[in-house]
MDAnalysis code that builds the backbone (N, CA, C; Angstrom):
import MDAnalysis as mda
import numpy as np

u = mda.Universe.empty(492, n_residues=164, atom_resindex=np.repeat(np.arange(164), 3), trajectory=True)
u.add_TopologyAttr("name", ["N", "CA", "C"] * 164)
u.add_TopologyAttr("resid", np.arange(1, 165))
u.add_TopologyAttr("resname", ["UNK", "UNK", "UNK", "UNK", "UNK", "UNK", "UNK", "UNK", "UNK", "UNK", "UNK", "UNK", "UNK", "UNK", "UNK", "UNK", "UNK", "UNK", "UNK", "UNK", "UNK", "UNK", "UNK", "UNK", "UNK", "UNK", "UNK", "UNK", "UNK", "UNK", "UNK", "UNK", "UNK", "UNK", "UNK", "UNK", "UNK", "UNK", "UNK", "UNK", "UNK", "UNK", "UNK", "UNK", "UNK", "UNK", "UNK", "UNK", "UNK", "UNK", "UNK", "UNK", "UNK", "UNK", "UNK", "UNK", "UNK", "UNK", "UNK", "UNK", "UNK", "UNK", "UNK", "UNK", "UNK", "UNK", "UNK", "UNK", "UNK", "UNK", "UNK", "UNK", "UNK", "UNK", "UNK", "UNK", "UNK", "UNK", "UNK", "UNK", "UNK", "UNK", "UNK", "UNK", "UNK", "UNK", "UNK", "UNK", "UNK", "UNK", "UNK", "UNK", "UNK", "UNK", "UNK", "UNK", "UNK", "UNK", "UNK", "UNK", "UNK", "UNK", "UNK", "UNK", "UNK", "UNK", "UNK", "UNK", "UNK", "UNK", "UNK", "UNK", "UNK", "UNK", "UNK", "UNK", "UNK", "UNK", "UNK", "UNK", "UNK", "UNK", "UNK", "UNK", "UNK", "UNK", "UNK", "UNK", "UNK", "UNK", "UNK", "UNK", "UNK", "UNK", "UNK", "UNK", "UNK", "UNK", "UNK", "UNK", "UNK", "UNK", "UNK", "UNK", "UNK", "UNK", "UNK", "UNK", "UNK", "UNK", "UNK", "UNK", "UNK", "UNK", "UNK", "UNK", "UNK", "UNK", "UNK", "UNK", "UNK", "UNK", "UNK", "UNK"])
u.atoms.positions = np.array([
    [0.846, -1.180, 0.000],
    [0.000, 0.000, 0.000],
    [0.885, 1.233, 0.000],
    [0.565, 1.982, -0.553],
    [1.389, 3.296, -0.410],
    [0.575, 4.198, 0.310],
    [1.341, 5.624, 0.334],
    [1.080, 6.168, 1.787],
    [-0.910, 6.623, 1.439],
    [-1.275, 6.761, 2.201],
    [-2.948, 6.853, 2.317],
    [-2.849, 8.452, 2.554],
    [-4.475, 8.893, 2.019],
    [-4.332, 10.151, 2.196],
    [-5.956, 10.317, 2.895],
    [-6.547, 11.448, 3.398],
    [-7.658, 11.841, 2.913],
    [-8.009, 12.731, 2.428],
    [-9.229, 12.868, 1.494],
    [-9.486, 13.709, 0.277],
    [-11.253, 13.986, 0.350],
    [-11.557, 14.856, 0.034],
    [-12.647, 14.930, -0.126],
    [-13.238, 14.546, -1.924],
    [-14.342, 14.336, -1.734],
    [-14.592, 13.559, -3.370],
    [-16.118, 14.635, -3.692],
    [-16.447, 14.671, -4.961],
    [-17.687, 14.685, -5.027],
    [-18.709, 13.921, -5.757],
    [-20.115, 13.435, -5.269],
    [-20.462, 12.502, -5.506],
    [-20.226, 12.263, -6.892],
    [-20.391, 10.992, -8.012],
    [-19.604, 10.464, -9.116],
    [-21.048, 9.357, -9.473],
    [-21.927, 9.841, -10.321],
    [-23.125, 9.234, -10.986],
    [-22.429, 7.608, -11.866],
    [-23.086, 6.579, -11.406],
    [-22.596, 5.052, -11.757],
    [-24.007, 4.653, -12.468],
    [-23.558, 3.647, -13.405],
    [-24.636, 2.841, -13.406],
    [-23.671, 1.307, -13.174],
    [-24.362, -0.011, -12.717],
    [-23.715, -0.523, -11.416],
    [-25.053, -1.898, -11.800],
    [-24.344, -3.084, -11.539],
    [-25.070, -4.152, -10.723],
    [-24.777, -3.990, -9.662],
    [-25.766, -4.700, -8.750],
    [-25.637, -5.456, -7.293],
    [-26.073, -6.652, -6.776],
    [-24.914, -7.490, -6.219],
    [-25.724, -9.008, -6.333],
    [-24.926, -9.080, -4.605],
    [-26.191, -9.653, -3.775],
    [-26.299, -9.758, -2.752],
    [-26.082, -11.548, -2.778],
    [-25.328, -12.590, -2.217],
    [-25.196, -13.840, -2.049],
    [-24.508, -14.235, -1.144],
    [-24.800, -15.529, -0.203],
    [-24.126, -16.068, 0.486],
    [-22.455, -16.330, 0.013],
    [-21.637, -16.217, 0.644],
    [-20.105, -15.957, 0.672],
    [-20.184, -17.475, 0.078],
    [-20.067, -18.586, 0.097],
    [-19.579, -19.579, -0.303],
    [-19.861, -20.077, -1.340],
    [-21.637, -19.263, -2.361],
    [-21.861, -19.403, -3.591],
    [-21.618, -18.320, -4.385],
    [-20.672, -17.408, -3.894],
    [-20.418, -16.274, -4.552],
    [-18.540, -16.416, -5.133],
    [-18.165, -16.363, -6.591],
    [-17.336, -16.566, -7.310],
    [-17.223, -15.139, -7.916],
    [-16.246, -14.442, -7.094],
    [-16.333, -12.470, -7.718],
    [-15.176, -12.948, -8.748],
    [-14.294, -13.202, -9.123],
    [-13.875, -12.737, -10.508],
    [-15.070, -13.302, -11.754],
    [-15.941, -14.142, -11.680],
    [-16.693, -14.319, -12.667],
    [-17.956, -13.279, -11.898],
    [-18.057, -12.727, -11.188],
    [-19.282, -11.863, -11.223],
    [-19.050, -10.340, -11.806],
    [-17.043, -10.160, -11.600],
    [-16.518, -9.095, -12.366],
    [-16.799, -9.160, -14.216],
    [-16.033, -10.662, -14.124],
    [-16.233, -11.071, -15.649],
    [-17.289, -10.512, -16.233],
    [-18.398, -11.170, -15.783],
    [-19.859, -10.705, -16.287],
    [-19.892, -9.288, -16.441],
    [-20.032, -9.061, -15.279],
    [-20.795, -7.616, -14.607],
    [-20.208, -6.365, -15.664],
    [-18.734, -6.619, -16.084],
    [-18.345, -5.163, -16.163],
    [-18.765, -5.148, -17.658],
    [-19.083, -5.928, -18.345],
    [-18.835, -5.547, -20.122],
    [-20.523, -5.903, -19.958],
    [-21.262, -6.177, -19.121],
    [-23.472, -5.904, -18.782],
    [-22.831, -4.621, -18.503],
    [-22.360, -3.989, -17.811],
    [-22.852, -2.548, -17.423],
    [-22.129, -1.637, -18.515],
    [-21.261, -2.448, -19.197],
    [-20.463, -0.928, -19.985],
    [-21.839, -1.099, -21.243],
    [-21.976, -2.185, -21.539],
    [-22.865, -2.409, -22.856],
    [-24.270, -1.615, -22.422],
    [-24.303, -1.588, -21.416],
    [-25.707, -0.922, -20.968],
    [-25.735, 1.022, -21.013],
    [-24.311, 1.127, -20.768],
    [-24.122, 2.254, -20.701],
    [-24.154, 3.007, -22.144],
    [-23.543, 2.313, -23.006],
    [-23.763, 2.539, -24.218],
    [-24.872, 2.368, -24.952],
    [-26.095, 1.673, -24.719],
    [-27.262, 1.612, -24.865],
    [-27.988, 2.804, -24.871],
    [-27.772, 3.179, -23.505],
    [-28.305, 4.720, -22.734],
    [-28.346, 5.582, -23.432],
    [-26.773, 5.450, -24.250],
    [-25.884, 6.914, -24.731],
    [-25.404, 7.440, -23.993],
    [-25.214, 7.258, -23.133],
    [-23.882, 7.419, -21.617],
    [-22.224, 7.551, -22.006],
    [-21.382, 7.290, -21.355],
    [-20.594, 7.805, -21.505],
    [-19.563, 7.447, -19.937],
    [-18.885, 6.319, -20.300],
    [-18.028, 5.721, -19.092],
    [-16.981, 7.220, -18.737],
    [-16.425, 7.434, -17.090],
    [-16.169, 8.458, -17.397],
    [-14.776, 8.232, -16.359],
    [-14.672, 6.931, -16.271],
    [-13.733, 6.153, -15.291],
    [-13.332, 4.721, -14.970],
    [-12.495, 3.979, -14.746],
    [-11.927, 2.923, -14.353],
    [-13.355, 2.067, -13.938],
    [-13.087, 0.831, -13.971],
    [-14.507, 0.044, -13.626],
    [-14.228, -0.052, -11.846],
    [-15.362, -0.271, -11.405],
    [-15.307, -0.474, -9.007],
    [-16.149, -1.461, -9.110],
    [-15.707, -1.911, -7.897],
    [-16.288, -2.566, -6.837],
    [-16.700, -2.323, -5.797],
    [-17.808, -1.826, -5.650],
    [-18.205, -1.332, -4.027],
    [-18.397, -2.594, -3.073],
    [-18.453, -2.419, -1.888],
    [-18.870, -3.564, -0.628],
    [-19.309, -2.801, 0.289],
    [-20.652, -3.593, -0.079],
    [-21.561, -3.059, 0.727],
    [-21.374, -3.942, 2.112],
    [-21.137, -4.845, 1.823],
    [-21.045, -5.892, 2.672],
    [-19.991, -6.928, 2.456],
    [-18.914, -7.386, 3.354],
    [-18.297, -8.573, 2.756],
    [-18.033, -9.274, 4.031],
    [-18.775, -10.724, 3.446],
    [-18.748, -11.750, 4.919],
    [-19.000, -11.730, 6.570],
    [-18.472, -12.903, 7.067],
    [-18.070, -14.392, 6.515],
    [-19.081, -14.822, 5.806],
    [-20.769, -14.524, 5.962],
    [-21.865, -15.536, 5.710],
    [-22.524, -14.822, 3.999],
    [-22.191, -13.788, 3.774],
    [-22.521, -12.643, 2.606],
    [-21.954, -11.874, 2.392],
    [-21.911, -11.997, 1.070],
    [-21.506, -10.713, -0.131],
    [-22.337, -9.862, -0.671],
    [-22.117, -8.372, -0.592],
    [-22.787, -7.360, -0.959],
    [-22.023, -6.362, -1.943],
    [-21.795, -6.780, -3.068],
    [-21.233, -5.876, -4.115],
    [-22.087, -5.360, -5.106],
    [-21.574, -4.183, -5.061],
    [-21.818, -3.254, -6.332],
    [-20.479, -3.227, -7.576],
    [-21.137, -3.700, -9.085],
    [-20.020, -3.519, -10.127],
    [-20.298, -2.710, -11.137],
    [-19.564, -1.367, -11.563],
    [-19.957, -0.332, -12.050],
    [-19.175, 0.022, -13.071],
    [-19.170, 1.263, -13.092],
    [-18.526, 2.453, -13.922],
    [-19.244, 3.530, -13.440],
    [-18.277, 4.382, -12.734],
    [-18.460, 5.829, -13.356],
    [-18.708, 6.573, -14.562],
    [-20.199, 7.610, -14.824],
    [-20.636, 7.858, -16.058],
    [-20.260, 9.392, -16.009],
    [-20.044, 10.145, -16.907],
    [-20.407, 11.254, -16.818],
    [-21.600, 12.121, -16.060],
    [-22.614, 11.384, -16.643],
    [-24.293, 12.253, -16.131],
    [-24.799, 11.252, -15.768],
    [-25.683, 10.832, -14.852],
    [-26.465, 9.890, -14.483],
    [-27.456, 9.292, -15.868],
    [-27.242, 7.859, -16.076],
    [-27.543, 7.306, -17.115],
    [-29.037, 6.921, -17.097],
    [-29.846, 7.126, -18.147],
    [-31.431, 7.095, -18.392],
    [-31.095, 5.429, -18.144],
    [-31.119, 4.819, -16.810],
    [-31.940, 3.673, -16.202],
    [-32.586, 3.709, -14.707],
    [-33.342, 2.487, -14.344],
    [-34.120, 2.537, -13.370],
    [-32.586, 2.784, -11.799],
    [-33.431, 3.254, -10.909],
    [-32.450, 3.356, -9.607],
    [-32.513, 1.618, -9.593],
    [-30.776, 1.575, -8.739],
    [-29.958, 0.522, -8.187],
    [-31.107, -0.587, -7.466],
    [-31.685, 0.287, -6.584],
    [-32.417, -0.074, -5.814],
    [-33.810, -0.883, -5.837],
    [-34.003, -0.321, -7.083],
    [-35.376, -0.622, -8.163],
    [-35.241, -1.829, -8.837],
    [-34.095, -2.518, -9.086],
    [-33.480, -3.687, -10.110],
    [-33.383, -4.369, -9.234],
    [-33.952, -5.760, -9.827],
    [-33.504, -6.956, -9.497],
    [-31.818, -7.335, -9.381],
    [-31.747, -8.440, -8.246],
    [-30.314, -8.164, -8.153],
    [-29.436, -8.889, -9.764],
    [-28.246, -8.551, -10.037],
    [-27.816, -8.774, -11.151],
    [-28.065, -8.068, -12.511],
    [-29.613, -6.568, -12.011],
    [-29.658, -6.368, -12.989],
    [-29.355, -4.736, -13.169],
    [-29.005, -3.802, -14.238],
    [-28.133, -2.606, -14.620],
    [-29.000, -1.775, -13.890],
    [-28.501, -0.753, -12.863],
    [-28.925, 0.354, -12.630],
    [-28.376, 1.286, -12.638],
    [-28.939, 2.590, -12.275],
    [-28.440, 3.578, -12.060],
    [-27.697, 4.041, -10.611],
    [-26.550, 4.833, -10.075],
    [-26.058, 4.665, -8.304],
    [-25.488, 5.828, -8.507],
    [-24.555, 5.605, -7.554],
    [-23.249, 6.941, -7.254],
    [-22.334, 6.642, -6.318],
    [-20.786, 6.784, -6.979],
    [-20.028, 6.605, -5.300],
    [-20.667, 8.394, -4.775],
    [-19.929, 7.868, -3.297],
    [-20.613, 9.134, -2.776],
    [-19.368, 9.736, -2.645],
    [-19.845, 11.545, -2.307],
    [-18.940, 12.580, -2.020],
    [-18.776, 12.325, -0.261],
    [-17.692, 13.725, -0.531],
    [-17.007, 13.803, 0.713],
    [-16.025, 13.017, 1.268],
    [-15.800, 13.063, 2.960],
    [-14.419, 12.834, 2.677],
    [-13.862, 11.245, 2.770],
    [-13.062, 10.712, 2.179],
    [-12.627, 9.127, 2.151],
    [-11.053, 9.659, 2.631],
    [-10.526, 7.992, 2.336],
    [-9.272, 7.527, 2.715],
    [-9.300, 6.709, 1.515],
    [-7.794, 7.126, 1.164],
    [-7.248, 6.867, -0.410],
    [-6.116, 6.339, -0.740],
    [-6.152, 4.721, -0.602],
    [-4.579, 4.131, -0.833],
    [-4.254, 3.076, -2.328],
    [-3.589, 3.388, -3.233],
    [-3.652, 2.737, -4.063],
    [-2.547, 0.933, -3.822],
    [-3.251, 0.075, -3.848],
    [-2.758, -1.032, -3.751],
    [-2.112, -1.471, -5.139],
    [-0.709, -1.987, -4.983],
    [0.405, -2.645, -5.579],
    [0.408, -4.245, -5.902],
    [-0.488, -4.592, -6.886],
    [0.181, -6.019, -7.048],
    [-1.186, -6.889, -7.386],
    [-1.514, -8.210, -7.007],
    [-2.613, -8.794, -7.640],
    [-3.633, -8.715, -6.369],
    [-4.816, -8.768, -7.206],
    [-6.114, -8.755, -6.287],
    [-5.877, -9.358, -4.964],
    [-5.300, -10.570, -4.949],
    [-5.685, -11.954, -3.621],
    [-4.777, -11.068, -2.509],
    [-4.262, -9.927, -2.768],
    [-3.734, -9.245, -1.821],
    [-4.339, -8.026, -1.238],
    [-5.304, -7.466, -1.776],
    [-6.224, -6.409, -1.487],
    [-6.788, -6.452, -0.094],
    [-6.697, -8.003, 0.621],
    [-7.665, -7.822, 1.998],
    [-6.590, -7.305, 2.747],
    [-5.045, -7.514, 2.371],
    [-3.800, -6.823, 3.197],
    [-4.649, -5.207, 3.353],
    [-4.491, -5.092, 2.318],
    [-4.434, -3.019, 2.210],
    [-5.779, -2.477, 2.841],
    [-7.066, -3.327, 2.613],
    [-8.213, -3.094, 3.361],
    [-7.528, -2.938, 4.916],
    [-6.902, -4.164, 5.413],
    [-6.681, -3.815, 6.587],
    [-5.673, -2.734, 7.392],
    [-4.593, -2.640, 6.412],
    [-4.006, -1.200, 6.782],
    [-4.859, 0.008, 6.297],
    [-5.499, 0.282, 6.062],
    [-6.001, 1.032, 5.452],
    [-7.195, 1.596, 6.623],
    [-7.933, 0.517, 6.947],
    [-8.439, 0.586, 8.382],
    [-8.288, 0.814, 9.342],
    [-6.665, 0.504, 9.955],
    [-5.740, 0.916, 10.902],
    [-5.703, 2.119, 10.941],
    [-4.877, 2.669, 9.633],
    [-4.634, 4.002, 9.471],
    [-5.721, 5.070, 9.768],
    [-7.089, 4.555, 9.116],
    [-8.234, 5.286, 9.401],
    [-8.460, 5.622, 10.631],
    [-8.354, 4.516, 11.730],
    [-8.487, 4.684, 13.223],
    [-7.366, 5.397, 13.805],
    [-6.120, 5.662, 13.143],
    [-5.239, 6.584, 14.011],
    [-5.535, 8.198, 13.547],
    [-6.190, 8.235, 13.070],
    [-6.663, 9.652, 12.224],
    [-7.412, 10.407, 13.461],
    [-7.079, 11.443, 13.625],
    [-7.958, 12.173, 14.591],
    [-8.737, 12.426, 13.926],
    [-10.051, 12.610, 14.522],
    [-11.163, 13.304, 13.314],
    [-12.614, 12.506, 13.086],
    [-11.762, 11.437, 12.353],
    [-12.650, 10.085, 11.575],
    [-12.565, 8.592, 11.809],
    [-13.486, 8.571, 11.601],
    [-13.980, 6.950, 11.621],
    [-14.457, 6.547, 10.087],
    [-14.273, 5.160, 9.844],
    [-14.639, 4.318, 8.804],
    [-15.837, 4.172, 8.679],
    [-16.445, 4.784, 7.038],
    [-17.804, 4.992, 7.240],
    [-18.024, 3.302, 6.083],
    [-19.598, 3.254, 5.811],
    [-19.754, 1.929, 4.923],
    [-19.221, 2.096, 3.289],
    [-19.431, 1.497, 3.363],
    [-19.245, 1.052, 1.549],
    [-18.236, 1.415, 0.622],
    [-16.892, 0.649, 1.500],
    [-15.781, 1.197, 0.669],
    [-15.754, 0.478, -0.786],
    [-14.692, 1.016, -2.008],
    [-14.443, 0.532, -2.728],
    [-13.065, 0.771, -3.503],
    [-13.105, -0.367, -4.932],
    [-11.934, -0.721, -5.355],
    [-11.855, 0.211, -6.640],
    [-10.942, 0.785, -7.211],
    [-11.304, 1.072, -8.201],
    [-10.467, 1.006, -9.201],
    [-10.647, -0.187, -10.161],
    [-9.078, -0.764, -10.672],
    [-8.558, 0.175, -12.028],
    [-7.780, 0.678, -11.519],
    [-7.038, 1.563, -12.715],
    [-6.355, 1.071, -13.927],
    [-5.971, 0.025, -13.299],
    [-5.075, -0.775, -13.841],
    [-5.494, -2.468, -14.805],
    [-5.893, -3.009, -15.665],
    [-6.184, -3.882, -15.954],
    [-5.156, -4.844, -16.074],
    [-5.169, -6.071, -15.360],
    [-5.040, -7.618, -15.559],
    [-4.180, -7.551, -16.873],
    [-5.447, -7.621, -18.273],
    [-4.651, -7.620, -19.333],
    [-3.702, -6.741, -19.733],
    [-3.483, -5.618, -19.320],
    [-2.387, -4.544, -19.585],
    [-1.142, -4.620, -19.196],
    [-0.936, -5.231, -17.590],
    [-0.229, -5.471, -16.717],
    [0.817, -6.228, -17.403],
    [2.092, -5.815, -17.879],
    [3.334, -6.610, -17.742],
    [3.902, -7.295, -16.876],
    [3.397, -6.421, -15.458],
    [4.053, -7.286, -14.092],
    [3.083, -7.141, -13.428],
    [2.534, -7.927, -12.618],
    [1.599, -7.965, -11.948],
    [1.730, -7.620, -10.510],
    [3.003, -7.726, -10.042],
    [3.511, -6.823, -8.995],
    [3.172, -5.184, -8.816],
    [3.006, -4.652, -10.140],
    [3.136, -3.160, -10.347],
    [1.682, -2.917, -10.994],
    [0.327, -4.036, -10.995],
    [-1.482, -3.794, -10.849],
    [-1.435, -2.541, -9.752],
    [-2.172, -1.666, -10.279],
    [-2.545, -0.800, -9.332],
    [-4.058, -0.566, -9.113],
    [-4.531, -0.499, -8.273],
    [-6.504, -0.357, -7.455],
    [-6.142, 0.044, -6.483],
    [-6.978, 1.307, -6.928],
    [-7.265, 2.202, -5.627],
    [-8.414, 1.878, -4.745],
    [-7.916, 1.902, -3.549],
    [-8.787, 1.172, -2.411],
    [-9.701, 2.980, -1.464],
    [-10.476, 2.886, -1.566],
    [-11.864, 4.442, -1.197],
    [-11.978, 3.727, -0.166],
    [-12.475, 4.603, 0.723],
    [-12.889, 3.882, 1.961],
    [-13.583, 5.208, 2.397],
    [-15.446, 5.644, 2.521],
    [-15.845, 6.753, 3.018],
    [-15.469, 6.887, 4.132],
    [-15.567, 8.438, 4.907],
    [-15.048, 8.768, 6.534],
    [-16.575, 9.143, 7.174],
    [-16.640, 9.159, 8.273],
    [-17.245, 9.718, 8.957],
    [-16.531, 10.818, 9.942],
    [-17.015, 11.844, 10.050],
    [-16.292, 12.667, 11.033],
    [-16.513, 12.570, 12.605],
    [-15.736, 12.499, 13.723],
    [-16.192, 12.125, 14.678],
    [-16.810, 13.188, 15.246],
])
């Protein structure tokens, strides 16, 4: 992880699956697989306009359930139904949210990301100020297929604050 910061954001219009499943029937690189080229194709449907790296939100993760959101950032909020409104698995409309997060970009392959979640958490708690608010996310800058070294994948790990 490299050094963490906090930043204030402003909210960032998604359109996004969300599939809620028990942790042990849930397989996330094939729900990435899927998910990201349903939501870009959807976006382009719209006439939208991807306007950023593909995320992963967690709404929830484990031991017994998974709660992800798989998106893109759009320019303008895309002519579909709210997140909330869709069946799970199916394209909606969302938003990461504004204000202020904690911002560390992680180094190397996914199966290492729960490391940086957890420093990342640490760090949050030595922060005067703030506390770890819900629904952090990933936001991979970096693609798999691009990657010459996979040591040097970069995803930025969001994590909202709460102020104390």
């Amino acid at each position: 992880m490299d050094d963490p910061e906090v930043i204030e954001l402003t909210p960032q219009p998604t359109a996004a699956i969300r599939i809620t499943q028990p942790m042990a029937a849930l397989d996330l690189a094939s729900a990435f697989d899927h998910g990201m080229p349903l939501v870009a194709s959807r976006i382009a449907e719209t006439g939208g306009s991807i306007a950023g790296p593909p995320y992963g939100r967690y709404h929830g993760f484990g031991p017994d359930v998974v709660d992800v959101e798989i998106g893109f950032p759009v320019l303008a909020p895309p002519d579909l139904p709210a997140l909330h409104d869709v069946p799970s698995g199916e394209v909606g409309r969302s938003e990461l949210p504004g204000g202020p997060v904690a911002k560390a970009v992680h180094l190397g392959p996914y199966d290492g990301l729960s490391r940086t979640y957890d420093a990342l958490h640490e760090w949050i708690h030595a922060q005067p100020g703030y506390d770890d608010g819900p629904g952090p996310w990933e936001s991979y800058v970096d693609s798999p297929a691009d990657a010459a070294d996979m040591a040097q994948l970069g995803t930025e790990v969001i994590w909202p604050l709460t102020r104390d």
